[in-house]
C-alpha positions, 0 to 999 in steps of 0.5 A: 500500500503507498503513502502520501506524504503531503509535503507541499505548503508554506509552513507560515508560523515556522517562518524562521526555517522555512525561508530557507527550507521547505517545513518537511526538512525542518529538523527533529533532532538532527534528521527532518522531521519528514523522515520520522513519520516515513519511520513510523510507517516503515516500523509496519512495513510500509515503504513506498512513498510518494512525496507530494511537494510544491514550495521549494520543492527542488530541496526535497527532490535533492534530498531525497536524489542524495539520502542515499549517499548520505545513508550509507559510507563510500569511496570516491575517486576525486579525479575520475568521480568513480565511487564505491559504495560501502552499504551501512544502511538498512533502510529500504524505501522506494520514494516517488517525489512529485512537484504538485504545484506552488499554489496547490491546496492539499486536496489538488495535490492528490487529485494530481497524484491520481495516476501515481496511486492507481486503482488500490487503497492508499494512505495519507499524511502530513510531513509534519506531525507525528504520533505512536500510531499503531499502523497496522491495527489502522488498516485494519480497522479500515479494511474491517468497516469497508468505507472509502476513508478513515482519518486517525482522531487524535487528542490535541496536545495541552498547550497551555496551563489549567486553571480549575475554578471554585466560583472565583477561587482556584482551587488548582493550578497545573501545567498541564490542561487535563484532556477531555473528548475532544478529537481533531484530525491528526493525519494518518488517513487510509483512503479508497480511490475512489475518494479522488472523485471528491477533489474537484480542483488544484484550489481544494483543500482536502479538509474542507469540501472533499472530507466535509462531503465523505462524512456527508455521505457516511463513508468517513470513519474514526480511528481513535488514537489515545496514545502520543500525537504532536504536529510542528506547526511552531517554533514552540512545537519544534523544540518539543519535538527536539528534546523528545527525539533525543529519547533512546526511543522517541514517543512517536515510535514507542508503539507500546504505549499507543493504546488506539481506540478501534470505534465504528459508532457515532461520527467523530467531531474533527477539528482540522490540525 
């Protein structure tokens, strides 16, 4: 099954890295933040990707065009450029990377990669955004209730401090806001072909008519994640991620504590990421 990764926006509130580089090659603890989500499908053996670019999306061609290189040892011959290649690397991935346009919304980047996909279901998800998400147990659950899509429900991260009120006395104070049912969409999409019949146009983002019109027609189904999910969408959120990828084991590939909730009732409320 290939996953798209879709790698082609502005990346705005990063604006410090991102005049330089496109938000995918950010960096999460030395290796772009890209790479862990393509290691969190590669732990399920999911390795063919297909990088669906458009701002600056010649630094994501050269990337990937060199990651081989840069993976494995070598020799080379200064004068005549022959080069032996010494493997250390045991990564394996096929990747198509593919300029869908500048100005392109999200839902025209894959209408674009239509005959990339072909006629299997496929995968979705942000470059930017990772989570110990159980993979396997997803397409599971997609195959299971036999619906054109399915989108992973994640609990967003507390960002603020919680004040928890006895009229006007505070009666505690934590750093931490204490998680309720609340779900928004977190990326991790399985999707059948026939969904690219719903993106209609290049200026379509894939979270606003396209999904709002599958949940219409009660073919868009939940697969509730509890464990950890954090997006980049800050300089706050880029440092976060720092210090957790510096774990022998970063939380986004702790696949113990994931915990996913598989649910076929009642529609989930998302709120886009």
């Amino acid at each position: 099954m290939k996953v798209v990764l879709l790698a082609g926006g502005l990346g705005s509130r990063l604006a410090e890295e991102t005049v330089r580089i496109p938000k995918p090659m950010v960096e999460v603890a030395g290796r772009p933040i890209m790479l862990h989500v393509m290691d969190i499908y590669d732990r399920f053996g999911f390795t063919d990707f297909i990088v669906a670019c458009g701002y600056k999306a010649i630094s994501i061609k050269s990337f990937f065009q060199d990651l081989h290189l840069m993976n494995n040892d070598f020799t080379v011959g200064i004068g005549n450029g022959e080069m032996d290649l010494k493997p250390t690397s045991k990564v394996d991935w096929k990747v198509s990377v593919v300029d869908t346009g500048l100005s392109t919304m999200t839902g025209g980047r894959l209408r674009r990669l239509r005959e990339w996909i072909g006629d299997e279901p496929f995968m979705v998800t942000y470059s930017d955004g990772v989570g110990n998400i159980d993979i396997g147990k997803l397409v599971e659950f997609h195959k299971a209730h036999g619906k054109l899509a399915t989108v992973t429900a994640v609990q967003p991260p507390a960002r603020f401090g919680n004040l928890e009120l006895d009229g006007d006395k505070v009666s505690e104070f934590t750093e931490k806001v204490r998680k309720h049912e609340t779900w928004i969409n977190g990326g991790f999409f399985v999707f059948e072909p026939k969904v690219l019949d719903y993106m209609l146009g290049d200026d379509e983002p894939l979270e606003q008519a396209p999904l709002t019109n599958i949940a219409r027609d009660g073919e868009l189904m939940a697969f509730k994640h509890k464990g950890f999910w954090h997006p980049m969408d800050t300089v706050r959120d880029r440092d976060t991620l720092n210090k957790l990828g510096t774990q022998p084991v970063p939380p986004w590939l702790d696949f113990e504590n994931g915990k996913p909730v598989l649910s076929t009732d009642a529609p989930v409320q998302l709120v886009n990421a």
